[in-house]
SERO-4910 file (N, C-alpha, C, O; in steps of 0.05 Angstrom, whole numbers):
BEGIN
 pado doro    nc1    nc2    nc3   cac1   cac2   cac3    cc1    cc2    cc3    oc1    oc2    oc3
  Unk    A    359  -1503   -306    351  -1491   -331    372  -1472   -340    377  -1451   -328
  Unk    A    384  -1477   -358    411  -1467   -371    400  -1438   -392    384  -1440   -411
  Unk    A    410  -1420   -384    399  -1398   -409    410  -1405   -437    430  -1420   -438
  Unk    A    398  -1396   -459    414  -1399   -487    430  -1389   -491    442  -1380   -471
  Unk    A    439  -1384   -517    450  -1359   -523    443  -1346   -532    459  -1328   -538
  Unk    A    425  -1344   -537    409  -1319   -547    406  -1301   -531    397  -1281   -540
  Unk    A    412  -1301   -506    406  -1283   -488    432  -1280   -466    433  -1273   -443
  Unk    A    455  -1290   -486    482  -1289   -464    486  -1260   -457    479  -1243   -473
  Unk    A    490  -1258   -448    506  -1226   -426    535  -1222   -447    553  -1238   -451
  Unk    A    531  -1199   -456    554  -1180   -463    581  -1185   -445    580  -1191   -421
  Unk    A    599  -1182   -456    622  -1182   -432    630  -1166   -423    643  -1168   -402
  Unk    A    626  -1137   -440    636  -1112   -448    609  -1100   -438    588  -1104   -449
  Unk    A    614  -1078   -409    592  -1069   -401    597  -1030   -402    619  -1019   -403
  Unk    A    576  -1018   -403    585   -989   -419    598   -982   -388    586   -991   -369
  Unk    A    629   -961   -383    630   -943   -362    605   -929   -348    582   -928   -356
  Unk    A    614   -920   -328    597   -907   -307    592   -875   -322    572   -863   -315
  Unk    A    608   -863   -340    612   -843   -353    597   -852   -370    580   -834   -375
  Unk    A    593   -872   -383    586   -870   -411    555   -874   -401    542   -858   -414
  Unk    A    536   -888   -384    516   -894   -373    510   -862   -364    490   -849   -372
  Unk    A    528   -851   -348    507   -813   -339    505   -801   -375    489   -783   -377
  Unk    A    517   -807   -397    522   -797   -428    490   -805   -429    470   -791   -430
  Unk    A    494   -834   -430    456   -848   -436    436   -838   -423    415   -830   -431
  Unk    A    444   -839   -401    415   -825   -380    416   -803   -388    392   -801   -396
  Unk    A    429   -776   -394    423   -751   -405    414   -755   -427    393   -745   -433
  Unk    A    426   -771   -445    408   -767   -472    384   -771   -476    369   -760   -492
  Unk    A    379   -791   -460    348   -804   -457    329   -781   -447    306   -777   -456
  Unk    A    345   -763   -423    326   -737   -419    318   -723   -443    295   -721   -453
  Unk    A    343   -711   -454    346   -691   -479    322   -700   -505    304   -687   -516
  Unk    A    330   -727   -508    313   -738   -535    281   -745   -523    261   -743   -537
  Unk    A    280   -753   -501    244   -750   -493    237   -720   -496    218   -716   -511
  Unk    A    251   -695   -483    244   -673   -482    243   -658   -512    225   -644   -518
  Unk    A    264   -662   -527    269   -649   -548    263   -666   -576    256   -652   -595
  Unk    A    265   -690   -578    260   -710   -598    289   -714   -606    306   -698   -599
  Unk    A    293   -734   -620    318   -749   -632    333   -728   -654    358   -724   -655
  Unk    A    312   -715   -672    321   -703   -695    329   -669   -683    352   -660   -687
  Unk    A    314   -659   -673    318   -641   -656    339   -632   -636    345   -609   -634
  Unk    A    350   -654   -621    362   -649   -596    388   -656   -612    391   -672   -630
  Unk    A    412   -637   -598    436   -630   -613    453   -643   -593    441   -646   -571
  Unk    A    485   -654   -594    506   -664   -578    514   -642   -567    538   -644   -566
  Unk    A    506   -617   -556    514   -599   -543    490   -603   -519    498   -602   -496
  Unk    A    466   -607   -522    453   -612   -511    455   -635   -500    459   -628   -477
  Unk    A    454   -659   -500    463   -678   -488    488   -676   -471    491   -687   -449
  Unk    A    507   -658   -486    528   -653   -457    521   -632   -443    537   -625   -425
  Unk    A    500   -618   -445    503   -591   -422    474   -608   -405    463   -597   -386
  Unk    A    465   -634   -416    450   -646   -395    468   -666   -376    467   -668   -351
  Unk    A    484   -678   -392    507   -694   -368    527   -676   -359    544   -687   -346
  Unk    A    531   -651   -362    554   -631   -342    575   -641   -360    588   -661   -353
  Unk    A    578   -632   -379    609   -638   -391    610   -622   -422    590   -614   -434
  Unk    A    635   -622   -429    643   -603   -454    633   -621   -473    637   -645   -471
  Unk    A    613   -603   -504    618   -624   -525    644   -639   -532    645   -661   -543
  Unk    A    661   -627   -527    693   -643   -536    687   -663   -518    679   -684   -529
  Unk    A    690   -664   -494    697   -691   -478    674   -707   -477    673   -727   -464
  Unk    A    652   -697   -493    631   -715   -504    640   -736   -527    637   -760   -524
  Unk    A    647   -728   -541    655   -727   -567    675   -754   -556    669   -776   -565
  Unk    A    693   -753   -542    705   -779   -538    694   -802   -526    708   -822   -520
  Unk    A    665   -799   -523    653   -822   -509    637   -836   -531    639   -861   -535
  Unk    A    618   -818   -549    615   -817   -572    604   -806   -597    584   -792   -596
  Unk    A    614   -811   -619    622   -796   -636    602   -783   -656    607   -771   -677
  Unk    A    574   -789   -643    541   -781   -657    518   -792   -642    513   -813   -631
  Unk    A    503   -766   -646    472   -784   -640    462   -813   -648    452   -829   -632
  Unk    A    467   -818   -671    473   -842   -677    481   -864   -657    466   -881   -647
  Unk    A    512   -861   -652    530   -878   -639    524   -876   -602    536   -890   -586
  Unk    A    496   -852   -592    491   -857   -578    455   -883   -576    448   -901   -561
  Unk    A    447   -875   -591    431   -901   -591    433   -922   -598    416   -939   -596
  Unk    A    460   -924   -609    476   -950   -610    471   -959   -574    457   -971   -558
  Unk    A    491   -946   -577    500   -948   -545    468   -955   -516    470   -967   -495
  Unk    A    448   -944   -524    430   -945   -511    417   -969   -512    413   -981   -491
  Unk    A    407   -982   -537    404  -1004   -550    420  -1037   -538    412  -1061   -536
  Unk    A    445  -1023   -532    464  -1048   -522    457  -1047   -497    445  -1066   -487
  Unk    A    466  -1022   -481    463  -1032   -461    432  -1038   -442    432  -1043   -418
  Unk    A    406  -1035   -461    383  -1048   -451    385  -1073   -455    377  -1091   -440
  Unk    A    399  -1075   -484    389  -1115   -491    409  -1130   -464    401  -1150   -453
  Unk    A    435  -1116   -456    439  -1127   -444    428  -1133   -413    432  -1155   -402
  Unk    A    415  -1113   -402    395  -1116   -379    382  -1131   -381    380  -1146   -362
  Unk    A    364  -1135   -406    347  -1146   -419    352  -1178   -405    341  -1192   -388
  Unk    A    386  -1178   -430    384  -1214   -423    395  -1217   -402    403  -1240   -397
  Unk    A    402  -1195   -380    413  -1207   -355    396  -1214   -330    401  -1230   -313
  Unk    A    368  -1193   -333    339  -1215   -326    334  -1237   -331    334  -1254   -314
  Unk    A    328  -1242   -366    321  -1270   -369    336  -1290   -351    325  -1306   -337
  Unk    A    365  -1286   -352    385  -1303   -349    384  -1310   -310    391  -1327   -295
  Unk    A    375  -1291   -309    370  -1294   -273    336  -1309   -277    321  -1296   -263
  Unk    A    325  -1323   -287    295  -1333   -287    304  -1362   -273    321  -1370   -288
  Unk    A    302  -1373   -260    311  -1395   -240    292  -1410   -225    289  -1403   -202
  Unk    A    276  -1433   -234    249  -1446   -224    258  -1459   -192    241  -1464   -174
  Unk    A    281  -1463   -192    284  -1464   -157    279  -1444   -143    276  -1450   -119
  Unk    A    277  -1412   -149    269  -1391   -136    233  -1395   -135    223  -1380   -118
  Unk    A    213  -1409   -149    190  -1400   -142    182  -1400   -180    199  -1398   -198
  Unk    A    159  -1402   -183    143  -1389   -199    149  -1388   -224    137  -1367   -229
  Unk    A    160  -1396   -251    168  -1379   -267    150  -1361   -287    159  -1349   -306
  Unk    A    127  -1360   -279    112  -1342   -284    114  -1321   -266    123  -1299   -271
  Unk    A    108  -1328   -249    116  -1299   -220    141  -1285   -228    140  -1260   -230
  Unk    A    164  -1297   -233    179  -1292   -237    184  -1270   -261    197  -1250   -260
  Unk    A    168  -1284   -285    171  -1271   -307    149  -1243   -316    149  -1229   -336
  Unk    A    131  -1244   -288    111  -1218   -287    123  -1201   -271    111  -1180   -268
  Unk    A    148  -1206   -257    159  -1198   -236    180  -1169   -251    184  -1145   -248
  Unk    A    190  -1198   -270    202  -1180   -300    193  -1162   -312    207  -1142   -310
  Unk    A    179  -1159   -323    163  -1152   -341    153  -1123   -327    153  -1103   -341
  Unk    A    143  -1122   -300    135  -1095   -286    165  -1078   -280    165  -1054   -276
  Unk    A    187  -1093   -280    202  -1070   -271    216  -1054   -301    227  -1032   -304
  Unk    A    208  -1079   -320    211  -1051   -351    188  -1044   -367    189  -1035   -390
  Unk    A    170  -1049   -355    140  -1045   -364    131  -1015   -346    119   -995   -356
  Unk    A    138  -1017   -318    123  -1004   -297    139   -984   -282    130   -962   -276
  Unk    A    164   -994   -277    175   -984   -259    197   -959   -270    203   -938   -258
  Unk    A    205   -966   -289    221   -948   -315    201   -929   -315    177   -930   -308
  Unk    A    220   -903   -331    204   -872   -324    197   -886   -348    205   -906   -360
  Unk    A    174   -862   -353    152   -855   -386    178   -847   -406    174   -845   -430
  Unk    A    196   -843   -398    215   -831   -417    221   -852   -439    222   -847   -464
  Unk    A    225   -878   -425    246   -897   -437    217   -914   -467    221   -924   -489
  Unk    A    190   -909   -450    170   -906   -472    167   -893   -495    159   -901   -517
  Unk    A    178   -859   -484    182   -847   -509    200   -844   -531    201   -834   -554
  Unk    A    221   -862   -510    251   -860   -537    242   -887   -547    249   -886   -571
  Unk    A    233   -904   -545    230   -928   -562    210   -923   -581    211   -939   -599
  Unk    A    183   -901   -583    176   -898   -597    190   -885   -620    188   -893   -643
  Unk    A    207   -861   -610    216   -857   -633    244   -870   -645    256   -859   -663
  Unk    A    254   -899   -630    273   -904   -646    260   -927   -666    273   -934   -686
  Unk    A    236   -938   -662    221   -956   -681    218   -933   -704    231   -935   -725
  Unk    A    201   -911   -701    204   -895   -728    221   -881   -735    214   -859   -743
  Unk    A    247   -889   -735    271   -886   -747    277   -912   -751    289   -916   -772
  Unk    A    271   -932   -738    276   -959   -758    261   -962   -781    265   -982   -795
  Unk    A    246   -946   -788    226   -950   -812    237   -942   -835    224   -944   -855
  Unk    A    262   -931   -837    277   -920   -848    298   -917   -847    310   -906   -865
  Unk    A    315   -928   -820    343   -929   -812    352   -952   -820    340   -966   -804
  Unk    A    368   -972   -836    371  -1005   -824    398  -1004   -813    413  -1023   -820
  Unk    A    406   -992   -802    415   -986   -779    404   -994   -754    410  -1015   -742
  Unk    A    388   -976   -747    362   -963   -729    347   -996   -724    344  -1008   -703
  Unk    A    340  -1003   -753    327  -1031   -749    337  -1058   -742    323  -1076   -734
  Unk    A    368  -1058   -745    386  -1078   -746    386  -1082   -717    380  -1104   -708
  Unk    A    397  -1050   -690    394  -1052   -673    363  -1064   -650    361  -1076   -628
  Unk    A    346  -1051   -670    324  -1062   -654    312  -1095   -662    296  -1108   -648
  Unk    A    323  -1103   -681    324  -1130   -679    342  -1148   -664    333  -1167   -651
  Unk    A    363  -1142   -665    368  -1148   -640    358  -1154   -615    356  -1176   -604
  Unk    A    351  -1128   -606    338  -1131   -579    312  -1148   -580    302  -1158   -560
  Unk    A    301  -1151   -607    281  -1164   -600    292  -1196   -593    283  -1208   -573
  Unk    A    313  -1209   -611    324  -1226   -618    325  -1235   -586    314  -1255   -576
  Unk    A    338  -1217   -577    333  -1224   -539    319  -1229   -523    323  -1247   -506
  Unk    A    299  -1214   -522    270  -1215   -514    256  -1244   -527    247  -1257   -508
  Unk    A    252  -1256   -548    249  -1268   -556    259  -1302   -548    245  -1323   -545
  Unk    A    296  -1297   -547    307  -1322   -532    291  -1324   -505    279  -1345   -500
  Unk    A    290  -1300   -483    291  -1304   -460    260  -1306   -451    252  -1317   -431
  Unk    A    245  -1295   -471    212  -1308   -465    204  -1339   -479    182  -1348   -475
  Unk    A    223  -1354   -497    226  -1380   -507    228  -1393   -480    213  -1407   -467
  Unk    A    265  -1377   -473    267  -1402   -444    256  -1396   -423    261  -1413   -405
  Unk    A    241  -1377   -416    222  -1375   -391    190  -1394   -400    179  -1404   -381
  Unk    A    178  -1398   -426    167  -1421   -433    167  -1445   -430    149  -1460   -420
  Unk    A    191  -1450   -440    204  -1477   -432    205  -1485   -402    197  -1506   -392
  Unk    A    216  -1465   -390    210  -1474   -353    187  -1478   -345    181  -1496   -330
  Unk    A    171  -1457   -356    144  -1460   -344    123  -1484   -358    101  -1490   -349
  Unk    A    135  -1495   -383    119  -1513   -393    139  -1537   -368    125  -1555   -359
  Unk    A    154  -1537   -364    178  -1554   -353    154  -1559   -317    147  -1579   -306
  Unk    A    151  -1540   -314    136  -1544   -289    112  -1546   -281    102  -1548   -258
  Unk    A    101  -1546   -308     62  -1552   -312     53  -1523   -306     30  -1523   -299
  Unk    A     65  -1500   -306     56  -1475   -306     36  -1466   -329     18  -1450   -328
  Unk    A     45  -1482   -349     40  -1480   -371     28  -1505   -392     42  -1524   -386
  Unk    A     14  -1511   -408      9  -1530   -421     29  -1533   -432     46  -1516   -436
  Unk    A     30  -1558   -439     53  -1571   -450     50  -1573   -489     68  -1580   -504
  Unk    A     26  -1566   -496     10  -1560   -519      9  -1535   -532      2  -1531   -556
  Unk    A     15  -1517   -516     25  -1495   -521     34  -1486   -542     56  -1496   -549
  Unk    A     22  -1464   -562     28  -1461   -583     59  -1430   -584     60  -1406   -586
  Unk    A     71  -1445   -583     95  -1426   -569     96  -1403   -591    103  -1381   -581
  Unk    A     90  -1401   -620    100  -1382   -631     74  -1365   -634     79  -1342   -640
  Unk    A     47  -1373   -631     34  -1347   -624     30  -1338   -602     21  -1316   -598
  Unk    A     38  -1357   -583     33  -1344   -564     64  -1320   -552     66  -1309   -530
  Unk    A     80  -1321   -573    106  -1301   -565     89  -1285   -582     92  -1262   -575
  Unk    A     74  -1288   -599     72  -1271   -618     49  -1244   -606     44  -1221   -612
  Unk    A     38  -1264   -584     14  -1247   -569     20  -1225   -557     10  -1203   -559
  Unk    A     44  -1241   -538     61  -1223   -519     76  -1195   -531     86  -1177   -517
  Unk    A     73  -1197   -559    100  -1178   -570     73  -1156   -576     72  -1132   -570
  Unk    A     53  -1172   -588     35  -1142   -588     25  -1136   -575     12  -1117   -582
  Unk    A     22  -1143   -550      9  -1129   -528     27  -1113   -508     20  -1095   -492
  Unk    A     48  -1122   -513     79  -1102   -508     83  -1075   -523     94  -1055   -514
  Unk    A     73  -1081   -545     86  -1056   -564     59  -1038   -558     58  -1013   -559
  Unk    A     40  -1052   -553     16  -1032   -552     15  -1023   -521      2  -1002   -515
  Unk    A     24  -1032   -506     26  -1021   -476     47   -999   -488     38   -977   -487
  Unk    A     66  -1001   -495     98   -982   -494     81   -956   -512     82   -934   -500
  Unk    A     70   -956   -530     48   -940   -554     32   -919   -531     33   -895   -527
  Unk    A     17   -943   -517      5   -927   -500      9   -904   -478     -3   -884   -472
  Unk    A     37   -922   -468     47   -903   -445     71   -877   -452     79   -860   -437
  Unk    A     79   -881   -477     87   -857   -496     69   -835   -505     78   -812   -510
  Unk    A     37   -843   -509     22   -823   -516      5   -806   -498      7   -782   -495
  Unk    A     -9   -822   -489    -24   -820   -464    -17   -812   -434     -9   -830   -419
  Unk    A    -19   -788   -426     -9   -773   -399    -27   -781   -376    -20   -781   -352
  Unk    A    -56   -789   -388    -65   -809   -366    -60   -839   -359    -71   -852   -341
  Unk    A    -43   -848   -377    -49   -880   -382    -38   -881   -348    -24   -864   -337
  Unk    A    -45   -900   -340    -33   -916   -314    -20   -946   -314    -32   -968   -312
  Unk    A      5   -941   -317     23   -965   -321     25   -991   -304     39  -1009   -311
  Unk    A      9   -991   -281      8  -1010   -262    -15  -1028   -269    -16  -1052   -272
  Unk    A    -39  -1004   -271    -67  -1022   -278    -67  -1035   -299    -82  -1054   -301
  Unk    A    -49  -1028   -320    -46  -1032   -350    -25  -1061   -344    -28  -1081   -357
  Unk    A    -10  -1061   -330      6  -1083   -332    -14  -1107   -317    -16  -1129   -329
  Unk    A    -28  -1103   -293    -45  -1126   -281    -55  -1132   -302    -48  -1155   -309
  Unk    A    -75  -1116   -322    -99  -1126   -342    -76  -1139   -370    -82  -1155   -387
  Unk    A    -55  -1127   -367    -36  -1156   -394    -26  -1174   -387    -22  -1193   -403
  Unk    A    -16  -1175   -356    -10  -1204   -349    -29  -1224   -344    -25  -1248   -348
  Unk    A    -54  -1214   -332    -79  -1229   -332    -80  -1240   -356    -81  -1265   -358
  Unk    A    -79  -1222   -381    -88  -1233   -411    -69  -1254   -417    -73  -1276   -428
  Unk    A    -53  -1246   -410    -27  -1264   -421    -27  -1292   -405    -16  -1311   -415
  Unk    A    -38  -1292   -385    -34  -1316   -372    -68  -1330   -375    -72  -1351   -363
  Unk    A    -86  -1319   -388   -106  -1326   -403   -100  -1344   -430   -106  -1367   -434
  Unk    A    -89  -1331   -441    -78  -1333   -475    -70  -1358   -472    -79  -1375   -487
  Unk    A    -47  -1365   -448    -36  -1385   -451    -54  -1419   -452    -46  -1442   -455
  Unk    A    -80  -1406   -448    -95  -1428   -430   -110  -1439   -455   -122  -1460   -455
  Unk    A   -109  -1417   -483   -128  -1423   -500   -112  -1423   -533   -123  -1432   -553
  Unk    A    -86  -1411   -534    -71  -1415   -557    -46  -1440   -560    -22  -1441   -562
  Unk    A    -80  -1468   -558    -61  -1489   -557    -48  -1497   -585    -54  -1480   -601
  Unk    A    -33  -1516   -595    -29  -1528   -621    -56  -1545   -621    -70  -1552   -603
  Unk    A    -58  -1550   -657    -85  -1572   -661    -80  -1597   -647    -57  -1600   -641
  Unk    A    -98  -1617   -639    -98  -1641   -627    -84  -1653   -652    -64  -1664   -644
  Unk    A    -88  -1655   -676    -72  -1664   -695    -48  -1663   -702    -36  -1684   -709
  Unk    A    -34  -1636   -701      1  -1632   -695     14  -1649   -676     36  -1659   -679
  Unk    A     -5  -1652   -647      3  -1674   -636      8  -1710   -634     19  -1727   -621
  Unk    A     -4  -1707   -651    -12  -1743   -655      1  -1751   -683      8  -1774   -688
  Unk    A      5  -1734   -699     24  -1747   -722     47  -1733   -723     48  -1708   -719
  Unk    A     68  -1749   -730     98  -1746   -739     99  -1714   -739     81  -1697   -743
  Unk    A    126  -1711   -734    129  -1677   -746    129  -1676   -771    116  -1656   -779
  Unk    A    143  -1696   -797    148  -1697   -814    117  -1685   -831    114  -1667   -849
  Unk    A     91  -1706   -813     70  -1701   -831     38  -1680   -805     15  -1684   -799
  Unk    A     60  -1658   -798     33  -1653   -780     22  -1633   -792     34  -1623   -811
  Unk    A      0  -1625   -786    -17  -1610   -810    -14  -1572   -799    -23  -1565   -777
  Unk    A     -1  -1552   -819     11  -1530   -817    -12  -1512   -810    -34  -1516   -820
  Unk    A     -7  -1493   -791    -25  -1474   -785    -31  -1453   -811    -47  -1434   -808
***
């Protein structure tokens, strides 16, 4: 099972410098918020002068650039490791799903909430986060495809709501664990993968889409 491209790996991976820049900022902007938190602050959280900040990069801005890339690229360098000779590709892909669902601090919850509401108004902001979805999207297509590939999955399978299922029950887990100081991210992920692996069993295509032509199958 060959990944797409939609989910190829960057070639260009951020420095070890520029990654402690991201991880500080990610502290600064959970603690302080995006609009709030100043590039002096982000460098007196990574130990370094705003100047020699300043050469890594050149705005708050250009650091959630930077944050943006280098998740999508984690992102698709999971998908791209999804491999049905290892076992499962559902196992596999719940396997996924807990270590950026579960295992990632609450922080990385709270900067994605606030970089969606700055996409509401950034298209910047939004250009980047399409993207990443763009990824997410390839790499839960071809983790489909395997698992429809190995009877994991119906073969009837209504693939575009059922991505469509997954994306809101994602954004409403990420919602949740940004707001909520009690939510519990573990129990919360068992009760969406359960759902999710429910969903699959009941958002088939019509018996009709299947039996006539594509040309003439009847549109949802």
């Amino acid at each position: 099972m060959q990944a797409p491209a939609a989910i190829a790996i960057p070639e260009r991976a951020p420095s070890e410098r520029q990654i402690r820049i991201l991880d500080a900022a990610e502290r600064v902007f959970a603690r302080a918020g995006f609009h709030a938190a100043t590039m002096q602050d982000v460098a007196a959280e990574a130990g370094m002068s705003p100047g020699n900040l300043y050469r890594y990069f050149a705005s708050k801005d250009a650091i959630i650039a930077g944050m943006a890339e280098r998740d999508r690229t984690l992102i698709a360098a999971d998908f791209a490791g999804l491999d049905p000779s290892k076992g499962s590709v559902l196992d596999q892909l719940e396997a996924l799903g807990r270590r950026h669902l579960v295992e990632e601090p609450r922080e990385k919850a709270v900067i994605c909430m606030q970089i969606w509401a700055e996409a509401s108004r950034n298209p910047e902001m939004a250009q980047m986060c399409a993207a990443i979805d763009g990824t997410v999207v390839g790499g839960l297509a071809f983790a489909i495809a395997g698992a429809k590939a190995s009877g994991e999955l119906p073969s009837n399978l209504d693939d575009a709501r059922f991505l469509q299922a997954i994306f809101m029950m994602a954004d409403g887990f990420f919602c949740r664990r940004a707001t909520d100081p009690a939510f519990d991210p573990a129990m919360a992920a068992d009760t969406l993968f359960r759902a999710m692996r429910g969903l699959a069993q009941v958002l088939l295509l019509p018996e009709q889409a299947l039996l006539l032509p594509e040309s003439e199958s009847v549109q949802p």
